[in-house]
N, C-alpha and C positions, 0 to 999 in steps of 0.2 A: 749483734755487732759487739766487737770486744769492748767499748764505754758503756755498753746495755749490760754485758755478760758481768763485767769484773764490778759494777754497781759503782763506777765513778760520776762521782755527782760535783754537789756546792763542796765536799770536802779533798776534790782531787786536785791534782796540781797545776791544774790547767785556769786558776784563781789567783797563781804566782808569777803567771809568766810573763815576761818582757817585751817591750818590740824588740830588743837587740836580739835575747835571745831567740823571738820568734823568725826573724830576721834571717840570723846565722844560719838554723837549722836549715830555710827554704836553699838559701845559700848555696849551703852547703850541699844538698841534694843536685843542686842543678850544675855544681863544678866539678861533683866527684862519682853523679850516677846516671847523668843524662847524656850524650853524645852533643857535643857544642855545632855540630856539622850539620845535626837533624833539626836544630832547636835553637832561635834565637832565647837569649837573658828575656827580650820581652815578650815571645810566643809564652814562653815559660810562667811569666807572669800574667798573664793571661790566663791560663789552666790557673793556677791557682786561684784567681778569681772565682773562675766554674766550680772548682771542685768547695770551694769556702761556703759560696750559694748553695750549694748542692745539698750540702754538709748539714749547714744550718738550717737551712728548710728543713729539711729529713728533723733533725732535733726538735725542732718548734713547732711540727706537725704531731711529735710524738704525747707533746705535752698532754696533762688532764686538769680537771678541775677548769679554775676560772683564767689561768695562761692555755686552753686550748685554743690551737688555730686551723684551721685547713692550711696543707701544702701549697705551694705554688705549682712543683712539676708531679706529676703524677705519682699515685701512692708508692712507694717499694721502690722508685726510680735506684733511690742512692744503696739500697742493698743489694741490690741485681746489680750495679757495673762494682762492688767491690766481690763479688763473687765472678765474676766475668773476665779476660782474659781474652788475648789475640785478635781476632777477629769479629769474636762476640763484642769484645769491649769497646771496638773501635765504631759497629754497630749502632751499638747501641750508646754510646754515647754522642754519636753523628747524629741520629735519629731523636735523641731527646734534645740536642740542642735545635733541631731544627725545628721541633716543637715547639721550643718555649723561644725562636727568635722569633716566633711568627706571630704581628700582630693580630691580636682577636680582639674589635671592638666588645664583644659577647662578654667576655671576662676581664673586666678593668685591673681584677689582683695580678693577671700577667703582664702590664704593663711596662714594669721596671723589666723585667726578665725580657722581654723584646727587646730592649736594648742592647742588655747585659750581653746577649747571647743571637745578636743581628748578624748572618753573614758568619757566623762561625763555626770551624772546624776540628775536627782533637788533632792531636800531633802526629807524625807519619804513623801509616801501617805499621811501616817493620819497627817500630818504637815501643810498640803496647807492652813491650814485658816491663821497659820503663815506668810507663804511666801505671800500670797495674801496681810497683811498690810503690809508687809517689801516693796511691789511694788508699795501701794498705797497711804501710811503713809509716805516714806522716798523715792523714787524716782519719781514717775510722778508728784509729784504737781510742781517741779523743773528743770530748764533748767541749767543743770551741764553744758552743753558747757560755759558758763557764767562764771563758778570755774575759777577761776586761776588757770592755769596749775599746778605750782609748788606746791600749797596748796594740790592740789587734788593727786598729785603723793604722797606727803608726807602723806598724810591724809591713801594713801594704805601700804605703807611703815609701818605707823604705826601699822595698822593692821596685817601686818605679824611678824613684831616682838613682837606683843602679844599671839602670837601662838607659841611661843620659845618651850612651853612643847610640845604641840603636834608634833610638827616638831621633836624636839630632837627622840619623840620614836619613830618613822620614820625608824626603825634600820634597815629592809630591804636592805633599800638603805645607810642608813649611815647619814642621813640629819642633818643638824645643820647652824646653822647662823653665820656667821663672823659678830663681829662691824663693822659698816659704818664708825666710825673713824679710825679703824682699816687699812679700804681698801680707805680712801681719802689719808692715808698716805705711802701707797705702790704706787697708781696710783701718786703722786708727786714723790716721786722718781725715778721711771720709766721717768717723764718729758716728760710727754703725749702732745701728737700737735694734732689740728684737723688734720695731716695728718696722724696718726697713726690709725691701724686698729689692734684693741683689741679684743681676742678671752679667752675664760673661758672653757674650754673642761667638766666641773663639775659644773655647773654653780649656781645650787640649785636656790636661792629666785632670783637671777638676780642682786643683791646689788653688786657684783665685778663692772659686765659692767653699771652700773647707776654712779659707784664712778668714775670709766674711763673716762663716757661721760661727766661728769661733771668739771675734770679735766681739757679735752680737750677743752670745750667750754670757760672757765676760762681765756684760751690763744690765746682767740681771733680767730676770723676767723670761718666761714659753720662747724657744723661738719654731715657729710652726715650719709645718712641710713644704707652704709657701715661698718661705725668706731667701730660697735663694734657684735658681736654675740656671741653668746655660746649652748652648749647642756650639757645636763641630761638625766640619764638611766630612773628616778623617773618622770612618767606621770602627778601626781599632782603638781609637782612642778614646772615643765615646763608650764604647765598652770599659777598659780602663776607667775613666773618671767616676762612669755609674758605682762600679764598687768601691772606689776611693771615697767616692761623697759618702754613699750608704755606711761603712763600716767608719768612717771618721764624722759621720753627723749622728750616727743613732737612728738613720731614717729606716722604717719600716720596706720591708721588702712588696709590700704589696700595694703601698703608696703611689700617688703620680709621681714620674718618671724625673731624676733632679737635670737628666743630659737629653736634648735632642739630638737627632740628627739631621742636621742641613745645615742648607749654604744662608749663611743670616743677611749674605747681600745679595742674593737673587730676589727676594720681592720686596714690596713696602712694608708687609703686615710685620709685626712685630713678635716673630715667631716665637719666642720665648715665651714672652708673657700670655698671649695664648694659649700654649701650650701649657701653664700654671693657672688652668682655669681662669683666665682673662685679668689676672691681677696684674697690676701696672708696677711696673717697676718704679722704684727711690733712688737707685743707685746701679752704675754699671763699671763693672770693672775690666778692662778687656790689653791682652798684650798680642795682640793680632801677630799673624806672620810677616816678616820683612822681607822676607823672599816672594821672587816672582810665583806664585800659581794661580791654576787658570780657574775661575771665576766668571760667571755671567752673570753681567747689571743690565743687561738691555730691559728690564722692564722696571727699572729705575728713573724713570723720568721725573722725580720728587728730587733726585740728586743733584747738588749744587754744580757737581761739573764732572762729565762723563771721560772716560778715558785715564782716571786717579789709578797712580798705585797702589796695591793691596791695604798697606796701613793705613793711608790717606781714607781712601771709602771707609772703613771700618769706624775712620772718624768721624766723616758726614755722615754714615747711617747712624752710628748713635745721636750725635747733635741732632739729626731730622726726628729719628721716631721714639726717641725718650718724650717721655712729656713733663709741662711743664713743673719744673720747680726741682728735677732730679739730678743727683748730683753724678759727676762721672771721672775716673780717672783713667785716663787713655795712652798707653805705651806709645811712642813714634820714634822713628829715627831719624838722625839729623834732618836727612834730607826732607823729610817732609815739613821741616821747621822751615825752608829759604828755597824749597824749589820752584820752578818758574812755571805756568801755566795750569793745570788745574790744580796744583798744589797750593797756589796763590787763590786763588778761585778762592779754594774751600777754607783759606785759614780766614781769607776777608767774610764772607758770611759767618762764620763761627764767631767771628769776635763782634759781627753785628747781632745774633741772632741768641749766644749765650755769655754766659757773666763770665771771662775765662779769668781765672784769678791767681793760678800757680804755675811755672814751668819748674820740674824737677830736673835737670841736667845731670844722669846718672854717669857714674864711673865707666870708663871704657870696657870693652869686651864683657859686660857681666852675661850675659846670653846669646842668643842669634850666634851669629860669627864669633871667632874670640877675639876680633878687632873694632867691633862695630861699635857705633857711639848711637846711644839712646837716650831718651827723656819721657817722661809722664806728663801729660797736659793734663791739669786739674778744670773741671771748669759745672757751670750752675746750666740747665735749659731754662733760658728765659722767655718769653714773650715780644716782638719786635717794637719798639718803642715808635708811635703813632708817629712822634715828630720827624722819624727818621733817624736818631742818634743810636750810637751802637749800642751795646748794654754792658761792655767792657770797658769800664772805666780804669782800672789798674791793674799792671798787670806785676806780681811780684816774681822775680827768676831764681833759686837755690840750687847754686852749682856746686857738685859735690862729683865734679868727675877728673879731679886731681888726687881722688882716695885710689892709688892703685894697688891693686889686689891680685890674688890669680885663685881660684878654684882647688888647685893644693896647695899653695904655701901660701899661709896666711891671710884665708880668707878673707871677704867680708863678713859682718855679722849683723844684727838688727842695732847692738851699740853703734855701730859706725852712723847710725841714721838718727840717733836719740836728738842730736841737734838740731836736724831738718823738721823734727816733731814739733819743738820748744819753740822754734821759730814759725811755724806753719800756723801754731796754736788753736789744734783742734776741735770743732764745739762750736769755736765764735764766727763773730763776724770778720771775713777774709780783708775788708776794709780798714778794720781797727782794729789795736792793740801789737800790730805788729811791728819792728823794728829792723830796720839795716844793718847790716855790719859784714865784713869782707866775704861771706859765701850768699848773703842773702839781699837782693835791690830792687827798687820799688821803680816800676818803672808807672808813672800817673799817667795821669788827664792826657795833658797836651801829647807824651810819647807816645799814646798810645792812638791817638789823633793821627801823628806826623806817621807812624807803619802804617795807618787803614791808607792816608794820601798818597804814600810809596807806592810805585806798579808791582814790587814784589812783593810785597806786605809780607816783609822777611819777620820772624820769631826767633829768629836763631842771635837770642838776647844773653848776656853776661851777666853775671857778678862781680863786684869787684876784681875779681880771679881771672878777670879777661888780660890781663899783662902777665900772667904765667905758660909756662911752655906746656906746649899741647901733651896730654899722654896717649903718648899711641898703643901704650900698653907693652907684657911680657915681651920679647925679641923671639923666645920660643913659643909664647903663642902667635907671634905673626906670621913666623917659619911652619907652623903645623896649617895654619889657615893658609896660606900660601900653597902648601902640598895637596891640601883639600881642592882649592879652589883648580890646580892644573889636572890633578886626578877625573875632575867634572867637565873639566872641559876635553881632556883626552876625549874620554866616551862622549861627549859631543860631537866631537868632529868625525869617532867611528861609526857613527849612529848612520852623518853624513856620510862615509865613505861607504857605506851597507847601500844606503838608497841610491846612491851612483851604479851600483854592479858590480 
C-alpha cells in the first residue's frame, strides 16, 4: 500500500491534521466527485465510517512487537478492495460487510463490527469508479492510526452534523440532532465521575454518550469501556453512533459493543445495561423522539399508563427501570409537561415515585421542529416512601426559553447556559444552596402538594419570566416548518388517494 511503500510512519503528516481540515477534504470529495443523485451526504458518511474501520484494522493488524493485534475482518480484506474495481469492488465489499454484520456469538472481537456494519450495503453498482478513488485517492495512500484521536473523532462528528437535513427527514424513526453544547451542559450538571455509568435508551448519532465520556474523563481518573452505552430502534444510526463513540471515546474496536439495536420500550429488561455486561447504570441521558413513531409497549405492563406518547414512555421506562439512586435527564416537550390523561398519569407517579428537582424550559425551536418548545426534567430514582408521601419535595423551574436564537445567525452556544449552571449548582445537594431570581423559582412543599391534588398534575411551571411574551421563534423558521409540515401532509393524503384506486 502506498503508506507501507513510501515508509510514512510517526514522522508523516497525517500527526498534523485537523478535524477542519480532515472535514474539508471528506467534504470536498463528496460535493465535487460523487453524484449527489446516487448518494445521500449521510449514505456518504456512512462509507466513510466503513472504509475508516476498514483502514484501521488493516494498520493495527499490521503492527509487531508488543502493539500486535489480530484483525477483526479477514486478513488482506482492505488490500483486495483497493486493488479491486467495478463489480469486483462492489462484490466484494457486499460480501465482507455482510460478514462482519453478522453476529457470531463464537468471536466476541466482532462484536462492534456487527453493529458497525448490520444491514449494510456499498453504494450503487454504477457508482464503483466513485468509490474506488474515495479508497484510493483519500484513504490507502495514508496511515490514519497516525491522526490524532481527538481530530479524527471530531473530523466524524463533523460529518454527521452536516447531514442535519437528511437525518431530520428520517421521520420514520423520528431522528434529529441535539447541540453538543447543548448535551456538555446537561452531562456537567449531572456531575459525571469516571465512576458513573451512562446509558441513552434513544441514542440517535451517539453525541449524548461522547458528551458523558467526555465529561467524565475531564474529572480525572480511567474511564472504562463500561461508562457509557446506549440503543436505537433506527439501524442507520446505530451504525453511525458505533463510530462516532469509537473514534471520539478511544474505545477499542474489538470491545463490547457502546450502541445497541432496539426498541428500549418494547420490554421491561433493561436492555442496555445488559447488554454492558449487566452493569447498572448511574445516569441516563435520553432526548427521545417528539414525533409520532410506531412503537410497541404491549408487553409493558410495569407501565404507569398505557397508551403515552413516544416521549412520555421514554420517561416512565426510564423512571420504572433505572434503579434506585440514578440520576436522569429527560428531554420532553411542552406537551407532555400539562397533557391530560396518560400524560397526567405518568407525571403524578414520577413525582411520587422520584426526587424530580429541576425543570429546564429550553429556548424555542433548538431541535425537533424549528418551532417546537422543549424542556429537560432533571430528576433522582428514589424508593416509594412507606407513608405514602411523594419523594418530590421541590421542585425548582429555569426558564431560558426567551434566549432566541436561530441555527445561522447567531447561534446559541454553551455560554448562553453558564447561568443555568451557577444556578443549578452542580455536585450538591439540589435542596440547598440554591437561590431565586427572574429566570430561576423554587417551587416547595405545599406547590408541589397543591399539582400532585390537581386532576392534571400540570408541570408546565414558570420563572419569573411567566409575564413575558411567548417566543414563537424565527418567522422564517415558522414559514420553512409550515412548508415541511404541508409537504407531509400532501403525501399523506396521496398515500390515501393510491389506496382508494
Amino acid at each position: 500500500m502506498a503508506a507501507e511503500r513510501d515508509g510514512i510512519g510517526a514522522r508523516g503528516p497525517e500527526k498534523d491534521w485537523t478535524a477542519k481540515e480532515i472535514f474539508e477534504r471528506w467534504q470536498r470529495f463528496f460535493e465535487q466527485k460523487t453524484s449527489a443523485k446516487a448518494l445521500t451526504r449521510l449514505e456518504f458518511t456512512e462509507h466513510i465510517a466503513y472504509l475508516l474501520f476498514l483502514k484501521l484494522d488493516h494498520e493495527r493488524g499490521r503492527r509487531t512487537g508488543m502493539f500486535a493485534s489480530q484483525p477483526i475482518a479477514p486478513v488482506d480484506s482492505w488490500p483486495h478492495l483497493v486493488l479491486a474495481s467495478g463489480e469486483d469492488l462492489h462484490g466484494s465489499l457486499a460480501g465482507l460487510m455482510a460478514d462482519l454484520g453478522r453476529p457470531n456469538p463464537q468471536d466476541p472481537r466482532r462484536a462492534i463490527a456487527s453493529v458497525l456494519f448490520q444491514d449494510s450495503h456499498p453504494w450503487p453498482m454504477g457508482r464503483m469508479a466513485e468509490l474506488g478513488r474515495l479508497i484510493i485517492e483519500e484513504f490507502d495512500p495514508y496511515r490514519w492510526s497516525n491522526v490524532n484521536q481527538d481530530e479524527l473523532g471530531a473530523a466524524f462528528s463533523l460529518m454527521i452534523a452536516d447531514c442535519r437535513d437528511d437525518i431530520r427527514s428520517k421521520r420514520e424513526t423520528g431522528q434529529f440532532l441535539t447541540p453538543p453544547y447543548l448535551l456538555k451542559v446537561i452531562a456537567k450538571a449531572l456531575a459525571l465521575t469516571p465512576d458513573d455509568r451512562v446509558i441513552d435508551a434513544a441514542v440517535g448519532a451517539g453525541t449524548s454518550l461522547i458528551a458523558a465520556h467526555r465529561e467524565m474523563a475531564v474529572q480525572g481518573g480511567r474511564v472504562d469501556a463500561s461508562a457509557i452505552a446506549g440503543a436505537d430502534i433506527d439501524v442507520q444510526m446505530c451504525r453511525l453512533a458505533t463510530m462516532n463513540v469509537l473514534l471520539n471515546t478511544g474505545r477499542q474496536f474489538h470491545d463490547v459493543p457502546p450502541i445497541l439495536r432496539a426498541d428500549s420500550l418494547q420490554v421491561k429488561e433493561r436492555l442496555v445495561q445488559r447488554h454492558e455486561r449487566d452493569v447498572a447504570a448511574t445516569v441516563a441521558i435520553c432526548n427521545p423522539p417528539f414525533k409520532s413513531v410506531e412503537t410497541n409497549t404491549e408487553q409493558r405492563d410495569d407501565f404507569w399508563a398505557q397508551n403515552a406518547t413516544l416521549p412520555a414512555n421514554f420517561l416512565q421506562h426510564l423512571a420504572i427501570t433505572l434503579p434506585r439512586g440514578a440520576r436522569a435527564a429527560v428531554f420532553v416537550p411542552d406537551g407532555v409537561l400539562f397533557h391530560q390523561g396518560a400524560a397526567a398519569t405518568i407525571r403524578r407517579e414520577l413525582l411520587k415515585n422520584c426526587t424530580v428537582h429541576t425543570l429546564l424550559r429550553l429556548p424555542t425551536g433548538m431541535f425537533h421542529d424549528t418551532v417546537s418548545k422543549s424542556n429537560v426534567l432533571f430528576f433522582t430514582k428514589a424508593v416509594r416512601r412507606s407513608t405514602g408521601e411523594p419523594n418530590t419535595d421541590e421542585l425548582w423551574v429555569y426558564d431560558a426559553r426567551d434566549l432566541h436564537h436561530t441555527d445561522t445567525e447567531n447561534p446559541l452556544t454553551e455560554d448562553d447556559f453558564a447561568e443555568f449552571l451557577e444556578a443549578y449548582r452542580p455536585g450538591e445537594d439540589e435542596s440547598s444552596g440554591r437561590t431565586e431570581s427572574s429566570r430561576f423559582k423554587r417551587y416547595g412543599r405545599d406547590a408541589v402538594r397543591k399539582i400532585l391534588d390537581s386532576p392534571g398534575v400540570s408541570l408546565d411551571l414558570r420563572a419569573n419570566l411567566a409575564d413575558a411574551p411567548d417566543d414563537f421563534g424565527d418567522p422564517r423558521d415558522i414559514a420553512r416548518s409550515i412548508v415541511d409540515h404541508l409537504g407531509d401532509a400532501q403525501r399523506s393524503f396521496e398515500l390515501v388517494l393510491d389506496s382508494l384506486g
